[in-house]
ZAGUTI-151862 format. One line per 4 residues: their letters; for each residue x, y, z of N, C-alpha, C, O. Coordinates in nm, 3 decimals, decimal comma, padded with zeros to 5 digits. Layout:
<atoms>
a	X:Y:Z:X:Y:Z:X:Y:Z:X:Y:Z ~ ...
</atoms>
This chain:
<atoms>
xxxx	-01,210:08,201:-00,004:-01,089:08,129:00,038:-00,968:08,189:-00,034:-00,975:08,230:-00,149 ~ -00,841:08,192:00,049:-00,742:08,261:-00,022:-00,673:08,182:-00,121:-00,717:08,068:-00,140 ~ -00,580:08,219:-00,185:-00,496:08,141:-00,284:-00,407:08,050:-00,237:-00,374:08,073:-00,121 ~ -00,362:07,963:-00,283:-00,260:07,890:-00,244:-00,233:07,836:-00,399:-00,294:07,866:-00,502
xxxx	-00,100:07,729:-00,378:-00,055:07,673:-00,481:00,008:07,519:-00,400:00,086:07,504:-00,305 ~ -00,062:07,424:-00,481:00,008:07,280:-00,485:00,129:07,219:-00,474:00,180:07,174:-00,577 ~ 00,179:07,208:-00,385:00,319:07,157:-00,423:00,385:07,034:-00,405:00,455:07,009:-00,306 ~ 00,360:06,936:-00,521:00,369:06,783:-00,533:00,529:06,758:-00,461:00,636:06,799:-00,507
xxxx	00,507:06,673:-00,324:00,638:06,606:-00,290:00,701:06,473:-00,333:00,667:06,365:-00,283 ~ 00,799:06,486:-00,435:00,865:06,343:-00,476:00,892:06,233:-00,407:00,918:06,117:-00,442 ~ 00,885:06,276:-00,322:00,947:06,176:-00,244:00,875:06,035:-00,242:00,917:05,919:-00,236 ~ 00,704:06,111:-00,252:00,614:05,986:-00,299:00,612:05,924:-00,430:00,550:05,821:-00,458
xxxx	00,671:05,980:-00,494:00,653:05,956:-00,682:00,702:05,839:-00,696:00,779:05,818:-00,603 ~ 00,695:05,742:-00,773:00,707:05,622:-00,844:00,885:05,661:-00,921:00,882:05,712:-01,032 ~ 00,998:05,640:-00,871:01,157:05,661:-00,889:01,186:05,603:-01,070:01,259:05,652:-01,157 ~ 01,089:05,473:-01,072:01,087:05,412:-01,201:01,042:05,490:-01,316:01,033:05,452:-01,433
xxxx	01,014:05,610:-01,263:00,916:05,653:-01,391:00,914:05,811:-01,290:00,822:05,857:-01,223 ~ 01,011:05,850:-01,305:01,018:06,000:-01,217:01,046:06,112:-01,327:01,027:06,228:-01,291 ~ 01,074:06,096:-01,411:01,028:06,191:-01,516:00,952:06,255:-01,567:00,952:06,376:-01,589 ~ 00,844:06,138:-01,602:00,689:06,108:-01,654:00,619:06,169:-01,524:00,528:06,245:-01,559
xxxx	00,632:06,159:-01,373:00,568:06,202:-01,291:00,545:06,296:-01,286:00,434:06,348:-01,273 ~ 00,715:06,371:-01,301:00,701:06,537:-01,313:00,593:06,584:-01,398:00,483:06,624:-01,359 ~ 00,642:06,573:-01,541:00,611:06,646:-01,598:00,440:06,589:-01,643:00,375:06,633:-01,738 ~ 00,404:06,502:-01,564:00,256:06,494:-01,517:00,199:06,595:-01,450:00,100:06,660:-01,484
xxxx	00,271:06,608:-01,344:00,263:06,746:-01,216:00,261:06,848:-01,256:00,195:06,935:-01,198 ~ 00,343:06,881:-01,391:00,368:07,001:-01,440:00,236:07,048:-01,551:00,194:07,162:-01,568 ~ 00,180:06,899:-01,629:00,105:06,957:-01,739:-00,037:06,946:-01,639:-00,138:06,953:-01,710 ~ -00,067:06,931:-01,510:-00,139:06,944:-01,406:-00,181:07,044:-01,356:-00,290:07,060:-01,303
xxxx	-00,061:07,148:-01,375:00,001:07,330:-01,351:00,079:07,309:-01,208:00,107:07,405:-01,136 ~ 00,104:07,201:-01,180:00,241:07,243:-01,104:00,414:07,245:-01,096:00,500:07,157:-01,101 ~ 00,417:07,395:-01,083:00,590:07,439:-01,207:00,663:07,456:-01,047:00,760:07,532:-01,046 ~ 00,630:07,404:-00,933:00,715:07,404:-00,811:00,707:07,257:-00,725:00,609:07,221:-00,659
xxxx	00,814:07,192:-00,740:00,853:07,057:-00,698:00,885:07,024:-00,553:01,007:07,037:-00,547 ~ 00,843:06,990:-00,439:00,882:06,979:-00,329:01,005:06,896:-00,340:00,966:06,819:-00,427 ~ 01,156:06,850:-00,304:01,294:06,765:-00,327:01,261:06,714:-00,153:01,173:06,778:-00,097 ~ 01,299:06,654:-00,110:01,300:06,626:00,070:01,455:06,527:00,035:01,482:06,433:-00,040
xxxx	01,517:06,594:00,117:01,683:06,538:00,110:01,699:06,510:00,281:01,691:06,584:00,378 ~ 01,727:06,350:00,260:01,747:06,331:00,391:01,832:06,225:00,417:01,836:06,125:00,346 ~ 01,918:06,247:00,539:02,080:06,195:00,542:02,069:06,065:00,629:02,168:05,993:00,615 ~ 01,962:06,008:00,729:01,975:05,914:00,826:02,092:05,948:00,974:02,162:05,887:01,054
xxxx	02,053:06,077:00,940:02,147:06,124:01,062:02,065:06,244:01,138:02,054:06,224:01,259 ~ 02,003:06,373:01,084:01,903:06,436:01,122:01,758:06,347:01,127:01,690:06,361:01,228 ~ 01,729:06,293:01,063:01,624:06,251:01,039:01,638:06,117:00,983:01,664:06,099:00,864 ~ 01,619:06,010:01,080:01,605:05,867:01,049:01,551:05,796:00,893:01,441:05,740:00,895
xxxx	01,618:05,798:00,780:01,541:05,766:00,648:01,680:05,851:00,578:01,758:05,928:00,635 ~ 01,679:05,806:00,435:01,806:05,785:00,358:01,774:05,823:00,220:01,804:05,741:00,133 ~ 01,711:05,952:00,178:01,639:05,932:00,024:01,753:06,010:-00,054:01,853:05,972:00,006 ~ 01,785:06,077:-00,132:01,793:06,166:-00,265:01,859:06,273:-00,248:01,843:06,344:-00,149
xxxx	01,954:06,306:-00,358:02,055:06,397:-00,376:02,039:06,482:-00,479:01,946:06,477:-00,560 ~ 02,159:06,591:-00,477:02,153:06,649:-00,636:02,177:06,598:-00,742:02,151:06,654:-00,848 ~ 02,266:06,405:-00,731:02,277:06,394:-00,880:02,129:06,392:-00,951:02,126:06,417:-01,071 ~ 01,993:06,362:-00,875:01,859:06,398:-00,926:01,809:06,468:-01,029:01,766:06,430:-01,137
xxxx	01,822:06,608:-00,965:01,802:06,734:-00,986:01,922:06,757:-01,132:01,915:06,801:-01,247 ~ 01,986:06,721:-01,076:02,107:06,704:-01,260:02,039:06,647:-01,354:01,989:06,689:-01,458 ~ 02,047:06,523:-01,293:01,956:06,423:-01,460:01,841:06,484:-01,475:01,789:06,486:-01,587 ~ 01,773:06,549:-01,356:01,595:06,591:-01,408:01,693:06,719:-01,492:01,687:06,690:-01,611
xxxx	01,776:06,844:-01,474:01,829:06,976:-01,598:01,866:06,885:-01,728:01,790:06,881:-01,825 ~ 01,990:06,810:-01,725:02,000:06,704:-01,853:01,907:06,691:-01,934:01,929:06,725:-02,050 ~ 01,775:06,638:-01,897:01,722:06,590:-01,980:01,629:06,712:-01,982:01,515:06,689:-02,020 ~ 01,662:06,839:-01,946:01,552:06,946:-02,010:01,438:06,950:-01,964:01,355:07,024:-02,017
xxxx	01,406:06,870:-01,855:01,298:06,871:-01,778:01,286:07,077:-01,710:01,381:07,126:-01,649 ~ 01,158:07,161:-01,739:01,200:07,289:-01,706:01,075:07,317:-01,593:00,965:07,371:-01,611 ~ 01,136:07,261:-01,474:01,070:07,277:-01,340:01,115:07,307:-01,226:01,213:07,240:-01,194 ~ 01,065:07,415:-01,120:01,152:07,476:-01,069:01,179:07,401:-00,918:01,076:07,350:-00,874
xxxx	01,281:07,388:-00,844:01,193:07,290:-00,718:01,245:07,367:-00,554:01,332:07,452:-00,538 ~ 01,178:07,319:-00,476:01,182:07,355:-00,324:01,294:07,220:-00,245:01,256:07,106:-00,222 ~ 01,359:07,245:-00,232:01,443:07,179:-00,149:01,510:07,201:-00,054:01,598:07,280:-00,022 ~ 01,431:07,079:00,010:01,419:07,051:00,167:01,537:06,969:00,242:01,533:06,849:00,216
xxxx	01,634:07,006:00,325:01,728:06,992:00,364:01,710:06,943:00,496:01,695:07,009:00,599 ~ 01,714:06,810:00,479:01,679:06,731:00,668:01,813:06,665:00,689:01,825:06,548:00,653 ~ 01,907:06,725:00,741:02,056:06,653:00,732:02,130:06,765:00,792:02,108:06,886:00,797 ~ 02,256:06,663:00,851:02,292:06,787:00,958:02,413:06,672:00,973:02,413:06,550:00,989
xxxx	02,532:06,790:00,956:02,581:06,916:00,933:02,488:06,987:00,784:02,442:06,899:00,711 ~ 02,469:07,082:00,756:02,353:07,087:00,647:02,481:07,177:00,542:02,502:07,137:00,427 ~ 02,551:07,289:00,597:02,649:07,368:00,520:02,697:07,294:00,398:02,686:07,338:00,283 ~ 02,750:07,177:00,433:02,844:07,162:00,293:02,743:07,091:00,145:02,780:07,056:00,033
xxxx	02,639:07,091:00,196:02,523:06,989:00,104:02,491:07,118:00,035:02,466:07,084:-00,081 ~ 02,477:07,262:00,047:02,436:07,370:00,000:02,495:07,411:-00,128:02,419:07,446:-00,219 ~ 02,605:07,410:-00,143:02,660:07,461:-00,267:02,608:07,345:-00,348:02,542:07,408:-00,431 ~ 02,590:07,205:-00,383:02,593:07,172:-00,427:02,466:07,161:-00,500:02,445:07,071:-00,582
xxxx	02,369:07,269:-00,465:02,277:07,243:-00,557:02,245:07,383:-00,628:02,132:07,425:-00,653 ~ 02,393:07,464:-00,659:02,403:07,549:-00,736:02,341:07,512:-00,883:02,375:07,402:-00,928 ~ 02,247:07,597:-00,968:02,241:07,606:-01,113:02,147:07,494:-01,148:02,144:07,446:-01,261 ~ 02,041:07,437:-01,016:02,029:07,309:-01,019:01,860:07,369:-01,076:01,819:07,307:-01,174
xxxx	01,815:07,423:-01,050:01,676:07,491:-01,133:01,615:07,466:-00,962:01,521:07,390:-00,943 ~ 01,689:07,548:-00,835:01,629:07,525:-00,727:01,588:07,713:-00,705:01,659:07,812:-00,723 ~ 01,496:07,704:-00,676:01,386:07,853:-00,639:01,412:07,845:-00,453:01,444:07,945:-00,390 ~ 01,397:07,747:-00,407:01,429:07,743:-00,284:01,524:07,645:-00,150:01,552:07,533:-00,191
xxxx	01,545:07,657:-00,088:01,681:07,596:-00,029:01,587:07,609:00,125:01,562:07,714:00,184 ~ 01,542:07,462:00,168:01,492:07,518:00,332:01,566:07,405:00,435:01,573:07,285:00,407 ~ 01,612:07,460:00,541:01,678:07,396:00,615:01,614:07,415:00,733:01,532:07,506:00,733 ~ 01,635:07,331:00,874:01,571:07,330:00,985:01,678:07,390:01,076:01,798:07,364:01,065
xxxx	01,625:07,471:01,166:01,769:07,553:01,249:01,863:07,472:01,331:01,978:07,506:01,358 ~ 01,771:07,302:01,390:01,837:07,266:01,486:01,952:07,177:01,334:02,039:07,092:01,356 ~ 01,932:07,203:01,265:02,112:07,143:01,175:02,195:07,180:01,097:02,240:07,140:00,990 ~ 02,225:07,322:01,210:02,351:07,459:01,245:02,350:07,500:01,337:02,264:07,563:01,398
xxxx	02,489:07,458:01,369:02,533:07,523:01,456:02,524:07,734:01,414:02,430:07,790:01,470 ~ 02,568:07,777:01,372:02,551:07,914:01,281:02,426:07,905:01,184:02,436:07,860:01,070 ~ 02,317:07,947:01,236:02,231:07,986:01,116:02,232:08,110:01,023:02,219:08,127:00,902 ~ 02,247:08,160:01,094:02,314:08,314:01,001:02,420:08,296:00,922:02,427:08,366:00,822
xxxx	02,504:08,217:00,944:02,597:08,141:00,793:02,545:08,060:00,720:02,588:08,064:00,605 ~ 02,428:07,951:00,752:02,383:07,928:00,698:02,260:07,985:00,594:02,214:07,947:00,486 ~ 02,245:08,054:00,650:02,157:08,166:00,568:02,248:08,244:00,426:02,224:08,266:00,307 ~ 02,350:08,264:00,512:02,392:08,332:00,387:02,494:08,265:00,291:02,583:08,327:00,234
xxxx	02,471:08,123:00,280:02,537:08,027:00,230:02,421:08,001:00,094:02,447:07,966:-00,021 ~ 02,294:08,032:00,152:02,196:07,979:00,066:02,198:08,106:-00,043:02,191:08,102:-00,166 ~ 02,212:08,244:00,065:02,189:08,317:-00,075:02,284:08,351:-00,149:02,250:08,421:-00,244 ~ 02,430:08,317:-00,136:02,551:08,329:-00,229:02,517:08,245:-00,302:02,600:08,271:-00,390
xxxx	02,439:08,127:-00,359:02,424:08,019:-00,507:02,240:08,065:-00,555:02,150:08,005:-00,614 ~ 02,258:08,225:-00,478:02,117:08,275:-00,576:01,980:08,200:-00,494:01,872:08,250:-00,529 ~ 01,973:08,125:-00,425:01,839:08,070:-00,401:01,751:08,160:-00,300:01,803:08,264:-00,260 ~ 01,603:08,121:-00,250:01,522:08,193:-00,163:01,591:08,131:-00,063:01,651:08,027:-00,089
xxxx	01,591:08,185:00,065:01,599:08,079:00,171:01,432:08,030:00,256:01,353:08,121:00,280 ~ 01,409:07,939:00,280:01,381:07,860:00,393:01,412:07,823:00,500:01,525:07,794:00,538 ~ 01,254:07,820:00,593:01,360:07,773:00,753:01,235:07,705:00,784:01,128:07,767:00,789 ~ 01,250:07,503:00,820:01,173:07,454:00,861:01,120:07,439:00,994:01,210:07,425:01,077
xxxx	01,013:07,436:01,036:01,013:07,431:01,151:00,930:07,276:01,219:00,810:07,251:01,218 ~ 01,027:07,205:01,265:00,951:07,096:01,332:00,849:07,131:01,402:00,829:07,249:01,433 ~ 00,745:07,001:01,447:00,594:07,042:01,509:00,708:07,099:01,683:00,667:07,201:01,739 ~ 00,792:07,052:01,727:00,837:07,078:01,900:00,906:07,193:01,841:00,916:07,270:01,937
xxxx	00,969:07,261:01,721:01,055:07,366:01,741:00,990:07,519:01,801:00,880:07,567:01,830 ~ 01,090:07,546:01,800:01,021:07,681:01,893:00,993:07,778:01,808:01,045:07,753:01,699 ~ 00,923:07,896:01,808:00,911:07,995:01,716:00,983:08,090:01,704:00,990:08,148:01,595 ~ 01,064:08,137:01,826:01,149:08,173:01,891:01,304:08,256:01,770:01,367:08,362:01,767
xxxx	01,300:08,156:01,709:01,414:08,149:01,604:01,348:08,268:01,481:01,424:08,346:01,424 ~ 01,222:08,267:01,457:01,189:08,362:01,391:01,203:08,540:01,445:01,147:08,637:01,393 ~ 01,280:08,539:01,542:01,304:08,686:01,620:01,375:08,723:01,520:01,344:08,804:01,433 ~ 01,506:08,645:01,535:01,617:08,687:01,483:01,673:08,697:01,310:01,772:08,750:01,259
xxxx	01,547:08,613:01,248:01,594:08,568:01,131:01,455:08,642:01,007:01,478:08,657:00,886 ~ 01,372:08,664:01,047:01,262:08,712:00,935:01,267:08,782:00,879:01,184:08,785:00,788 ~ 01,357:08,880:00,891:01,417:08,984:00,766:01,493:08,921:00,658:01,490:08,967:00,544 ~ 01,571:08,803:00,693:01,624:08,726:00,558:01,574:08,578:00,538:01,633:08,474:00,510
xxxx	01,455:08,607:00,561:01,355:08,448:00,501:01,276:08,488:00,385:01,212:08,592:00,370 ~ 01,286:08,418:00,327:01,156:08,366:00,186:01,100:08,307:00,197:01,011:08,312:00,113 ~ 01,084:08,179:00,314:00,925:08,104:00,302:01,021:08,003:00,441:01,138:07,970:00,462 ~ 00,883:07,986:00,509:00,871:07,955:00,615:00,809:07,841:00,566:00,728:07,847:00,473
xxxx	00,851:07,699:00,640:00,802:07,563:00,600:00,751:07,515:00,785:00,826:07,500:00,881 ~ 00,646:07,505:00,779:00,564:07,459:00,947:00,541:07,294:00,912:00,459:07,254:00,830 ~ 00,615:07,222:00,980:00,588:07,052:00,990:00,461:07,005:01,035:00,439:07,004:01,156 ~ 00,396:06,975:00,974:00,291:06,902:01,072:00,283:06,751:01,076:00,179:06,686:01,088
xxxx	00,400:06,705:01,064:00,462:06,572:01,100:00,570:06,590:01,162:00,610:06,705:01,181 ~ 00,638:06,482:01,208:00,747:06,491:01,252:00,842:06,437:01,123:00,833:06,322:01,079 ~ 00,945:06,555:01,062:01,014:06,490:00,980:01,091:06,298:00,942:01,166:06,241:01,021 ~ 01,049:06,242:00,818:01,153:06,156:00,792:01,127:06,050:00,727:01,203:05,963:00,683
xxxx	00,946:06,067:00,720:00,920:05,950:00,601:00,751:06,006:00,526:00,686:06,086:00,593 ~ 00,713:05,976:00,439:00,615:05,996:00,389:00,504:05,955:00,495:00,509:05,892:00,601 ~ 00,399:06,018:00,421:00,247:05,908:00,465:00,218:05,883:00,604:00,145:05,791:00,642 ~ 00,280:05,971:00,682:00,214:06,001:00,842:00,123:06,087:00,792:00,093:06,144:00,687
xxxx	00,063:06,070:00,989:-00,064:06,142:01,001:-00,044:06,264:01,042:00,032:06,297:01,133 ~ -00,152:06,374:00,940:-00,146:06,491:01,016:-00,159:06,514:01,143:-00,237:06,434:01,196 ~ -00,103:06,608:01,230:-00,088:06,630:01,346:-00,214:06,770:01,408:-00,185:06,888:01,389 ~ -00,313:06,740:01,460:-00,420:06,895:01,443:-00,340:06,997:01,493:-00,334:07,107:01,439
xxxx	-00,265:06,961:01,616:-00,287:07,053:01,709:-00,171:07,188:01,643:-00,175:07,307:01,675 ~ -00,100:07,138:01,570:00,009:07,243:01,457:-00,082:07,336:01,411:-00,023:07,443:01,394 ~ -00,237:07,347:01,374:-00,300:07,452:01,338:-00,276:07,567:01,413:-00,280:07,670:01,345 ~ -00,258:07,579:01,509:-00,230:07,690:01,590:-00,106:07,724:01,581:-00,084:07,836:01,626
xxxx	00,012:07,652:01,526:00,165:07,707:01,485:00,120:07,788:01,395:00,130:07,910:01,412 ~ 00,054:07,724:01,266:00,022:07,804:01,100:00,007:07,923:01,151:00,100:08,004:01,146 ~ -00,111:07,954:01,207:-00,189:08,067:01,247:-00,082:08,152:01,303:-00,056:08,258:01,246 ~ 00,004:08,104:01,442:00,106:08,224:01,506:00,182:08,280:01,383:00,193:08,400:01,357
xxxx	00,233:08,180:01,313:00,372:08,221:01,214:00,263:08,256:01,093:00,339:08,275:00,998 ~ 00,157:08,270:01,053:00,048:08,366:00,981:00,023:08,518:01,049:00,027:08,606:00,963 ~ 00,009:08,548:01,130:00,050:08,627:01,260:00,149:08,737:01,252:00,150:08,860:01,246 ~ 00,244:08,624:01,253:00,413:08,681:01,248:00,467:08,731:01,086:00,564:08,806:01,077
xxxx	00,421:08,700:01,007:00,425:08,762:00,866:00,391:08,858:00,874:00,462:08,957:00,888 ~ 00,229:08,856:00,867:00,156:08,996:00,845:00,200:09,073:00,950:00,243:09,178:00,902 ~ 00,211:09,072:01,067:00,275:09,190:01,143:00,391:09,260:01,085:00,395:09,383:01,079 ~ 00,481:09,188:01,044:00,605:09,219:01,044:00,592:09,278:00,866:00,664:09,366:00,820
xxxx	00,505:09,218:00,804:00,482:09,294:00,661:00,579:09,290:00,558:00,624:09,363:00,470 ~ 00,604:09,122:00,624:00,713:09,049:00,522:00,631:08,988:00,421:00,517:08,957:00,456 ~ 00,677:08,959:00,275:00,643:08,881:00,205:00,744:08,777:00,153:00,819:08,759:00,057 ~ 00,686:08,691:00,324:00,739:08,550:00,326:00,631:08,466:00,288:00,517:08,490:00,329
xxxx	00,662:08,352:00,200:00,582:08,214:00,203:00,536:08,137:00,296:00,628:08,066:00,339 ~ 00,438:08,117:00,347:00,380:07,975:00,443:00,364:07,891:00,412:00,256:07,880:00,354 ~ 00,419:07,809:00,417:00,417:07,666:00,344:00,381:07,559:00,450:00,395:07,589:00,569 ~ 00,348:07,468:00,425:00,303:07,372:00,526:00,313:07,195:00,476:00,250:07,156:00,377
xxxx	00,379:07,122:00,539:00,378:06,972:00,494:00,406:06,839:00,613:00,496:06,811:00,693 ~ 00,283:06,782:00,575:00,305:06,679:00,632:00,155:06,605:00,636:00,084:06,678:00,706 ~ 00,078:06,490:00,591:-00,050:06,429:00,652:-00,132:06,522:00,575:-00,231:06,551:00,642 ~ -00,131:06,602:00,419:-00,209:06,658:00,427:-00,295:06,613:00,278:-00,258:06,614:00,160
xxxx	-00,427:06,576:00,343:-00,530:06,519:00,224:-00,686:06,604:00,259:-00,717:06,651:00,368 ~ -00,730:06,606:00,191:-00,891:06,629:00,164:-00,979:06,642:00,278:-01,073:06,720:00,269 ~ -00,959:06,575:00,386:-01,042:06,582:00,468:-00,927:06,715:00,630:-00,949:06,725:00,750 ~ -00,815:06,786:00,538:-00,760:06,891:00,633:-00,723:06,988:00,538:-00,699:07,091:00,602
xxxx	-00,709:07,004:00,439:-00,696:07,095:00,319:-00,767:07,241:00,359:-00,704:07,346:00,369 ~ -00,863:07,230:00,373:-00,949:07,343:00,431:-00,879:07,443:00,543:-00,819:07,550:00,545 ~ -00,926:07,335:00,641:-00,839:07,413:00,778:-00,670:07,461:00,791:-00,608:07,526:00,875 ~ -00,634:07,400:00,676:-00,492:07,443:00,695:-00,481:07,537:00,608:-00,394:07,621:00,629
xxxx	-00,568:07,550:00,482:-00,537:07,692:00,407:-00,597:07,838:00,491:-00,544:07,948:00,482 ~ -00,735:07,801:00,583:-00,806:07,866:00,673:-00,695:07,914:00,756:-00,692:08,036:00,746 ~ -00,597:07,867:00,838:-00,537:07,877:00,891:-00,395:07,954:00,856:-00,310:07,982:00,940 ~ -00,390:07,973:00,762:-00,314:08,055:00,649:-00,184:08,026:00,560:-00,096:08,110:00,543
xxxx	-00,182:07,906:00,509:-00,106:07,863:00,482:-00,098:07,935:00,251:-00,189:07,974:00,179 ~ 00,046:07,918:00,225:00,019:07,981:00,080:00,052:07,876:-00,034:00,015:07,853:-00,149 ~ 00,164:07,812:00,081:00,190:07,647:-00,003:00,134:07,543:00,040:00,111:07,540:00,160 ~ 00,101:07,439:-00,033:00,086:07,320:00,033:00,143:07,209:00,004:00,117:07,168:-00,109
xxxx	00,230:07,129:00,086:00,330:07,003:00,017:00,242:06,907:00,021:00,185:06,891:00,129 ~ 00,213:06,833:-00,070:00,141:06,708:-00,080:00,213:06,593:-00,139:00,281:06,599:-00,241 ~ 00,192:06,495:-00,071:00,310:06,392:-00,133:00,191:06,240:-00,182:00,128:06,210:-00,284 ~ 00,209:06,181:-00,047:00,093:06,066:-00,079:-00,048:06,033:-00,107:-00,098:05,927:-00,144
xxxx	-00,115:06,178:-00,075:-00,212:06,183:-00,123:-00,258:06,217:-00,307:-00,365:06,217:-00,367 ~ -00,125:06,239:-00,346:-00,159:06,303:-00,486:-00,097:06,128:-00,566:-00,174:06,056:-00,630 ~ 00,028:06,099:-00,543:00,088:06,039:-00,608:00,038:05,854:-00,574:00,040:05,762:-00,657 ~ 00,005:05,848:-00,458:-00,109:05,749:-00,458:-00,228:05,694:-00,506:-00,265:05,578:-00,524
xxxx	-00,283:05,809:-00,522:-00,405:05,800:-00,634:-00,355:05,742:-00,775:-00,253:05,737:-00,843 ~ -00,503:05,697:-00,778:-00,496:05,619:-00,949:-00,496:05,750:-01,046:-00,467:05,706:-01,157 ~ -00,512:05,859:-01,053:-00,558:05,994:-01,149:-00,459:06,142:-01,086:-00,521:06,226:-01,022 ~ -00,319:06,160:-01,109:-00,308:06,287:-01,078:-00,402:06,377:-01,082:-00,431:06,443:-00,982
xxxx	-00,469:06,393:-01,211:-00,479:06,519:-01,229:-00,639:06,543:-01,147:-00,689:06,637:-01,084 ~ -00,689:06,393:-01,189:-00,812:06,434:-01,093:-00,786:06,474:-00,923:-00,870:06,548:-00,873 ~ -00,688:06,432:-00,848:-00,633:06,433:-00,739:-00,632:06,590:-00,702:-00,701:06,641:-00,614 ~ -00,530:06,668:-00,797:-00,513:06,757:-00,756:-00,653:06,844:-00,780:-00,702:06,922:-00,698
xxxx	-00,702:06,816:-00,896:-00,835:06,945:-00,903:-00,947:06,863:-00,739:-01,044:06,923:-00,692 ~ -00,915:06,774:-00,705:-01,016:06,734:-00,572:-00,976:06,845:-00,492:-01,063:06,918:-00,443 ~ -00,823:06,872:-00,467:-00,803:06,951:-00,389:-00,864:07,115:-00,434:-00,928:07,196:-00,367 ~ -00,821:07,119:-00,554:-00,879:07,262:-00,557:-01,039:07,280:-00,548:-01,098:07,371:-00,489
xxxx	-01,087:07,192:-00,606:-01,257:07,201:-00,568:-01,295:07,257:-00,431:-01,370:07,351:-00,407 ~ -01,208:07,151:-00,321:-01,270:07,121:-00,185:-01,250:07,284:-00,094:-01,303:07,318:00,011 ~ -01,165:07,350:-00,172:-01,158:07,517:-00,114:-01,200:07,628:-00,182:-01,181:07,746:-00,153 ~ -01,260:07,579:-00,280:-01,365:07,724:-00,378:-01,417:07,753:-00,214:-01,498:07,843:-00,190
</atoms>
């Protein structure tokens, strides 16, 4: 089985005690944070900003995170998470009008870019844009709240846009989130995925740490 790496989504974490979560996640070995920022305008649901990501640098918290941009107009939310300890910046195409400005909005404050792709979006968008991507995020929910159900039939997206990497002999990220626990872990790393966002299945459990080694067991 190939490699992958864990990537705990906050969005499920306990807000009262979001510190302690992290750096649970972190002494767990996970040093990459899924953020899901969402406006009630792209995506129905209202969570979390950069003042976050501030108080988590403040207090010296040293973790790096993926942030996920479900909000539209999406441009002016970008700068603001300059210096913020963000590795990645992923946005969905349908919230720009200009993606190619948006693209290069992400990489003037230094970050990777991302480009999400809803389960209906087209693949289409990857013609034009895979020479300046860093990691490709495939929905297998429909963006906007935790703790839906995985969707199967998206296995066959992973696989095209697994496909579309190796052809093209980019070293882009596959990342994948949405519905994903123990009993699909398999088939979606099978399917070629390099990240995996996990939100309610990790932070629900009574035992992080046992949580996450379930997952790594279940793909030796």
């Amino acid at each position: 089985m190939k490699k992958f790496l864990i990537v705990p989504s906050i969005l499920s974490a306990n807000f009262c005690h979001l510190g302690r979560e992290i750096k649970t996640m972190m002494h767990a070995g996970c040093n990459l944070i899924h953020f899901d920022v969402m406006d009630n305008h792209y995506v129905p649901n209202l969570t979390m900003g950069p003042m976050i990501l501030e108080s988590i640098k403040k207090n010296k918290i040293q973790v790096l995170f993926d942030v996920h941009l479900m909000a539209s107009p999406v441009d002016s939310l970008i700068p603001l998470f300059y210096d913020l300890n963000v590795k990645f910046i992923t946005v969905h195409p349908e919230s720009t009008i200009h993606l190619d400005k948006t693209i290069q909005l992400i990489k003037k404050i230094g970050c990777g870019v991302g480009i999400a792709l809803n389960p209906a979006t087209s693949l289409h968008y990857l013609d034009y844009i895979m020479g300046d991507v860093d990691l490709i995020l495939i929905m297998t929910v429909n963006p906007g709240f935790g703790g839906q159900t995985f969707l199967p039939y998206i296995l066959k997206k992973i696989q095209q846009v697994r496909y579309l990497i190796d052809k093209n002999k980019k070293s882009v990220i596959l990342s994948v989130d949405g519905g994903i626990n123990l009993s699909n872990i398999v088939q979606i790393i099978q399917s070629g995925a390099d990240y995996i966002v996990i939100g309610s299945a990790l932070f629900h459990s009574q035992n992080y740490l046992q949580a996450i080694q379930d997952f790594k067991d279940i793909v030796v």
